[in-house]
C-alpha positions as CSV (number, residue, x, y, z in Angstrom):
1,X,143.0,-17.4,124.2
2,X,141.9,-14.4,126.1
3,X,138.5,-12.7,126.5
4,X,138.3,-9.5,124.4
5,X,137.8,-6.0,127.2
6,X,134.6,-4.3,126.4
7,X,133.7,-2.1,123.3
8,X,132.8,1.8,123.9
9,X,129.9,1.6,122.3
10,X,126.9,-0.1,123.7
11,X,125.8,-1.6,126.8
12,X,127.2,-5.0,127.6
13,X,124.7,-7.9,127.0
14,X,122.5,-5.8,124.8
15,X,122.6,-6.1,120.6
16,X,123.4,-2.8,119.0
17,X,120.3,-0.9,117.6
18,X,120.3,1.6,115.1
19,X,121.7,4.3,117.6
20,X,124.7,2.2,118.5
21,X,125.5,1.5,115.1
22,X,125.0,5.7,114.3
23,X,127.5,5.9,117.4
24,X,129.7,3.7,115.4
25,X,129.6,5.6,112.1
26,X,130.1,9.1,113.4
27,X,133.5,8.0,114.7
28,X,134.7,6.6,111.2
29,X,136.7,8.9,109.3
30,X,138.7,9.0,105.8
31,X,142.1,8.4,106.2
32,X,142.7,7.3,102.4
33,X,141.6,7.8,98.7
34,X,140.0,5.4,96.8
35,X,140.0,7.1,93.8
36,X,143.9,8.2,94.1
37,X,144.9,4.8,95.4
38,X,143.1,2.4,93.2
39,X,140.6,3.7,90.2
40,X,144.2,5.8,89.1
41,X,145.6,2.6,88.3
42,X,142.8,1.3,86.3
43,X,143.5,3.1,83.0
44,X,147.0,1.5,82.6
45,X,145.2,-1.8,82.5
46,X,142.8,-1.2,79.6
47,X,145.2,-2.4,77.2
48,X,144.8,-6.1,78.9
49,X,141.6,-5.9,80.5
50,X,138.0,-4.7,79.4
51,X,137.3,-2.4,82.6
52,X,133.7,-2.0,83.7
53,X,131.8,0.0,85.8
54,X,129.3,-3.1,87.4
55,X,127.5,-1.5,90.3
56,X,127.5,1.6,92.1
57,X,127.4,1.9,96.2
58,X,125.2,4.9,97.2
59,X,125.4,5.5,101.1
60,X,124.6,8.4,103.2
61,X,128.6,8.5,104.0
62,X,129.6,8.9,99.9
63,X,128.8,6.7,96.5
64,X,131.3,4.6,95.2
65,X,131.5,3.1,91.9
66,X,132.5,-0.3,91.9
67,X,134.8,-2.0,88.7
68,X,135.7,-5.3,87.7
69,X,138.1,-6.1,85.0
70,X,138.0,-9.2,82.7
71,X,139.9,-10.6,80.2
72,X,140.0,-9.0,76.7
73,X,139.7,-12.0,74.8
74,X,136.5,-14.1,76.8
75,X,136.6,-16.8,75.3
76,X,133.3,-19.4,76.6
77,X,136.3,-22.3,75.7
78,X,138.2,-21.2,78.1
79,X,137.7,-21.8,82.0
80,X,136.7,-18.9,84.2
81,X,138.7,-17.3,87.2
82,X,137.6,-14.9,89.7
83,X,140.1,-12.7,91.8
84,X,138.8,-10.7,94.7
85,X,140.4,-8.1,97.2
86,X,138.9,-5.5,99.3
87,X,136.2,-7.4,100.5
88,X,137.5,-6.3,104.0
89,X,138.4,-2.7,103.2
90,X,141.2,-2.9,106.1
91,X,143.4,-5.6,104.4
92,X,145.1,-3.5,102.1
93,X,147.2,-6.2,100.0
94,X,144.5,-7.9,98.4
95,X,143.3,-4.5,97.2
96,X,147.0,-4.0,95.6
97,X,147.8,-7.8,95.1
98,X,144.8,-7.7,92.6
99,X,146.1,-4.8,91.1
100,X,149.3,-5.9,90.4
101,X,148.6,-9.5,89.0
102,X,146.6,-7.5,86.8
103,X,149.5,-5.4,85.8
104,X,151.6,-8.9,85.1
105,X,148.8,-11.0,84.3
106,X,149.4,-11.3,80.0
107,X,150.7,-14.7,80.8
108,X,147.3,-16.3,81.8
109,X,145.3,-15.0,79.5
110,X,145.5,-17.7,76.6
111,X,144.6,-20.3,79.6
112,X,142.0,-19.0,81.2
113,X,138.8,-16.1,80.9
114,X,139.9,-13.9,84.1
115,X,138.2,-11.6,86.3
116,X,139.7,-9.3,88.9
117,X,137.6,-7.1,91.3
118,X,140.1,-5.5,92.9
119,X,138.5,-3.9,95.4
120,X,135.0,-5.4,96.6
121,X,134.6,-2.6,99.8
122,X,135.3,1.5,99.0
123,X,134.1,2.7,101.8
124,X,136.0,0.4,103.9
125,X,139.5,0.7,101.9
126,X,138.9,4.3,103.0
127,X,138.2,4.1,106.5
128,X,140.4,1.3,106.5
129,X,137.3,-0.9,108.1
130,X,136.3,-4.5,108.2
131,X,132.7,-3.5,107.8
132,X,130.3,-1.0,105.7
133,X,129.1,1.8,106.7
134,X,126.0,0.2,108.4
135,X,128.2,-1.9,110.6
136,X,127.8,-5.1,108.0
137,X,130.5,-7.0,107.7
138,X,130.3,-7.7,103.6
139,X,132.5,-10.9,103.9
140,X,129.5,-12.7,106.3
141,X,126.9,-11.2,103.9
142,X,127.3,-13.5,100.4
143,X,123.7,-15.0,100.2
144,X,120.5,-14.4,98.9
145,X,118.8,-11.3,100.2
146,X,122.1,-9.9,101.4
147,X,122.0,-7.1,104.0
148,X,125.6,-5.5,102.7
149,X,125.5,-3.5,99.6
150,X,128.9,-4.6,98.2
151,X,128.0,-8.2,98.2
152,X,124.8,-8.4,96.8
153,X,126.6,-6.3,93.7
154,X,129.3,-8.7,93.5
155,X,127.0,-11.9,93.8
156,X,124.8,-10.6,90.5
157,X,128.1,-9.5,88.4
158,X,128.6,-13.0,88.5
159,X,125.6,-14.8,89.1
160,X,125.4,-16.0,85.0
161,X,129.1,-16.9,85.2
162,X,130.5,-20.6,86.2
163,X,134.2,-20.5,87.7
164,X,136.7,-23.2,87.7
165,X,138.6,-21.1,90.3
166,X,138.1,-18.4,92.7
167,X,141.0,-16.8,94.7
168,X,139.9,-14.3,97.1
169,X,142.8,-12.2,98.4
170,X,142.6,-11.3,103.0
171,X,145.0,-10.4,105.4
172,X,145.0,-10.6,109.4
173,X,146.0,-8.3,111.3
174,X,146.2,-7.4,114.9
175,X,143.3,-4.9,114.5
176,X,141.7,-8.0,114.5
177,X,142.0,-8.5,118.4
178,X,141.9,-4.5,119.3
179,X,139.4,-3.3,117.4
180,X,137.4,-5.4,114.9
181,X,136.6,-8.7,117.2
182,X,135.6,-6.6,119.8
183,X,133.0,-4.5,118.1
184,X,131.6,-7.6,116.5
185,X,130.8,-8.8,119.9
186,X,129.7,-5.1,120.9
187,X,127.5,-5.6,118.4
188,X,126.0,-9.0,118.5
189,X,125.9,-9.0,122.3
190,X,128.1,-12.4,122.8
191,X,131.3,-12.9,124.2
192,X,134.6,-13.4,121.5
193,X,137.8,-14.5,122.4
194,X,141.2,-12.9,121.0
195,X,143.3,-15.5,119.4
196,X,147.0,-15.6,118.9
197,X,147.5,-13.7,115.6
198,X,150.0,-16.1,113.1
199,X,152.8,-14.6,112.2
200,X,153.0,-15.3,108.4
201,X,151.3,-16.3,105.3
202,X,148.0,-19.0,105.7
203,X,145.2,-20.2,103.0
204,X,141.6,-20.9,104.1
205,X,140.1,-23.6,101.9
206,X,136.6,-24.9,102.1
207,X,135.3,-27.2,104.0
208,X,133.5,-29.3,101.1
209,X,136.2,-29.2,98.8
210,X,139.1,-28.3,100.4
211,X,141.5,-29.9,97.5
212,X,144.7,-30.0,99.8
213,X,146.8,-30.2,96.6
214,X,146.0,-26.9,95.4
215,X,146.2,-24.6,98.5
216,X,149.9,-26.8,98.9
217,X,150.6,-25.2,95.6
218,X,149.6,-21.7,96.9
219,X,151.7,-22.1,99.9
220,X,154.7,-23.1,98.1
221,X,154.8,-20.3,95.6
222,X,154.0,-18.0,98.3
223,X,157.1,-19.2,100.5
224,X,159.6,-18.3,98.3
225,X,158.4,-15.0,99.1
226,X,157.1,-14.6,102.3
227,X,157.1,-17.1,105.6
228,X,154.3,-19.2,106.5
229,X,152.2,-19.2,109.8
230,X,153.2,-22.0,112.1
231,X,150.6,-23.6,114.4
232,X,150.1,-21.4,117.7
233,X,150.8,-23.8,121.1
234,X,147.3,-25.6,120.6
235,X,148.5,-26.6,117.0
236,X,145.7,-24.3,115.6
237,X,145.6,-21.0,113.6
238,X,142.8,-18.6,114.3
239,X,141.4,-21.4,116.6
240,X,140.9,-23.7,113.7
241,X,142.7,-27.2,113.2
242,X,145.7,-27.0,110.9
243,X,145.1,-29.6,107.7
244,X,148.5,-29.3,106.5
245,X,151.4,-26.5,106.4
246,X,149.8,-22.8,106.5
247,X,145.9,-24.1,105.8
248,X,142.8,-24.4,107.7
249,X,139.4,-25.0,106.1
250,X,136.2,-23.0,106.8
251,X,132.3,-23.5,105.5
252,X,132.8,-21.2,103.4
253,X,129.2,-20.8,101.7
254,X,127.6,-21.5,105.1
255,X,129.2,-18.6,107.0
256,X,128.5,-16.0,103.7
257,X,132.1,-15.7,103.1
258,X,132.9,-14.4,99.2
259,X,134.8,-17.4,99.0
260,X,132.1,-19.4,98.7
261,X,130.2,-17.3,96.0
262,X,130.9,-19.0,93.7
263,X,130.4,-23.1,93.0
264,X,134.0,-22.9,91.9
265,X,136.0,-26.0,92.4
266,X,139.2,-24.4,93.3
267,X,138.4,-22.3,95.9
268,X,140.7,-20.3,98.0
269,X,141.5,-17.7,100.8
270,X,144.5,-16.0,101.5
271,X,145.6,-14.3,105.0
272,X,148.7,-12.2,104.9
273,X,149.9,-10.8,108.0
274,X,151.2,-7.2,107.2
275,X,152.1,-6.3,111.5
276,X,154.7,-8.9,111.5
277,X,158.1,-7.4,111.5
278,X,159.3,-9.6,109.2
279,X,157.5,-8.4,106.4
280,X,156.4,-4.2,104.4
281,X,154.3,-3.7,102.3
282,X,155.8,-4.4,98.9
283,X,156.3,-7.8,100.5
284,X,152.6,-8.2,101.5
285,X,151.8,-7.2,98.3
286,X,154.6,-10.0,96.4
287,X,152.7,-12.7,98.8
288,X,149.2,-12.3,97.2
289,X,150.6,-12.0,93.4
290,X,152.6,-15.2,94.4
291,X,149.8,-16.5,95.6
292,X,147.2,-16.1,92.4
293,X,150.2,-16.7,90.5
294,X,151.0,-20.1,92.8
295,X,146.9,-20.9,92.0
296,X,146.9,-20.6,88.7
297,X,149.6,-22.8,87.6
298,X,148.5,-25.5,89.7
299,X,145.0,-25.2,88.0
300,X,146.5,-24.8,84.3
301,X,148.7,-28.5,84.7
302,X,146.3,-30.7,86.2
C-alpha cells in the first residue's frame, strides 16, 4: 500500500469544520437524473410490487423522495428479504441491480415477503458521491441517532420488520483511491492508505455470522457471470484477510454499515468492480441480479 497525496481542501492535520465541508459542497455538481434514471422505472413495477413513498430527504442542495417497493402479496408466513443499492450514490450497479431483480423478481415471491430500496442515496446517485451533501458518509451512519439523513430513514422503514436476509448491493471503484479515501482523511485529519483495487467480483460478510456457505453460493452464481477478485500479493482484498474465494468479513453493525441494519441472519455485501476492462455496464449490472438471485436460492433450500 501507498499513502494517499493530500486533499485540496483543508489544512493537513486539522479535522474539517463547517467551512471545509461548505468548500466541499460548492464543488459538487449534477451530472445525472434521479428522477429520469431511476423513479421512471418505478411505474413498470407496480404490477409486482406495492411502491411507496417512505421518507423524504430535504437538503439545502434539493429534496428527494425516497421509495421502497415490497412484495404485493406480504404474507407474515413468509420470511422477509431486504435488497439495498444506492447507499453509496457513486456505485451505480446496485442502484440498477435492484432495479432489475425487481423487474425479474415474480419467481421469489411465493417464497419469500421482499423488499427492494433501490436507491438508499439521491443526492449522491446524482453527484455520483460516496457521501451526502454534508460530507456524511450514509453507509458509516446506520445507528441510533444517525447523523446522515438517508439512513436514519432507512433504519425506521424497517425498524418493525424482522429479516431472514439482507443483501446490500456496492461496488469499488478506483475513485476509491483518487478521490473518496482521500477526502475521508481530509476530513477526519488521519492518514489513509490506498490499497490495490481487486479486479472483479467480492462479498463482504459479517464478522459475527459470516455463514461461509451462503456468500459461496453468491459467488458461484455470480461467476458464471462475471470474474471474481483474486487476493492482491499480501493475500488480502481491501487490506482484509481473504476467508475463502472472493469474501472477506467486516463488523458490520459495529462500523454503521447498512449491512448490519438489520439482525438478519443472512447478511451480505457485494463489491462489483465496474473500471476493470474486463467488464460494462450491463455486465456490472448481470453481477448484482446474479448475485440476489445466487442469495436467494441458497436461502430458499436450506
Amino acid at each position: 500500500m501507498t499513502t494517499i497525496n493530500p486533499y485540496p481542501i483543508g489544512e493537513f492535520g486539522q479535522k474539517w469544520q463547517n467551512n471545509e465541508k461548505a468548500q466541499w459542497l460548492a464543488v459538487q455538481n449534477i451530472k445525472r437524473s434521479y428522477t429520469d434514471d431511476v423513479l421512471s422505472q418505478l411505474d413498470a413495477l407496480g404490477s409486482q410490487f406495492d411502491i411507496k413513498e417512505y421518507a423524504s430527504l430535504d437538503y439545502t442542495s434539493g429534496t428527494f423522495a425516497l421509495f421502497s417497493l415490497s412484495s404485493l402479496t406480504w404474507d407474515k408466513a413468509k420470511p422477509n428479504v431486504l435488497i439495498t443499492g444506492g447507499v453509496h450514490g457513486y456505485e451505480t450497479s446496485g442502484v440498477f441491480g435492484a432495479l432489475r431483480f425487481a423487474s425479474v423478481a415474480h419467481a421469489y415471491h411465493d417464497r419469500f415477503n421482499l423488499m427492494i430500496v433501490p436507491c438508499v442515496s439521491p443526492w449522491a446517485y446524482e453527484t455520483i458521491n460516496r457521501w451526502n451533501p454534508n460530507a456524511i458518509d450514509p453507509n458509516r451512519s446506520f445507528y441510533l441517532g444517525s447523523p446522515a439523513q438517508e439512513s436514519a430513514a432507512l433504519m425506521e422503514l424497517v425498524s418493525d420488520l424482522d429479516f431472514l436476509m439482507h443483501i446490500d448491493l456496492h461496488e469499488t471503484t478506483d475513485t476509491d483511491n483518487s478521490e473518496f479515501r482521500p477526502a475521508l482523511g481530509a476530513r477526519d485529519a488521519v492518514e489513509h492508505q490506498e490499497w490495490a483495487i481487486p479486479d472483479g467480483f467480492y462479498t463482504v460478510g459479517d464478522t459475527l455470522k459470516p455463514c461461509p456457505e451462503f456468500q459461496k453460493a453468491i459467488i458461484q452464481a455470480v461467476e458464471k457471470v462475471t470474474h471474481i477478485a483474486p487476493a492482491d500479493d499480501n493475500d488480502r482484498i481491501i487490506g482484509e484477510i481473504i476467508e475463502q474465494k472472493g469474501v472477506i468479513n467486516y463488523a458490520t453493525k459495529a462500523l454503521g454499515l447498512c449491512a448490519g441494519l438489520t439482525d438478519a441472519k443472512f447478511v451480505s455485501t457485494t463489491e462489483v468492480y465496474p473500471d476493470s476492462p474486463k467488464v460494462d455496464h450491463e455486465n456490472c449490472i448481470q453481477a448484482q441480479v446474479a448475485a440476489v438471485i445466487g442469495a436467494l436460492d441458497y436461502v430458499a433450500n436450506i
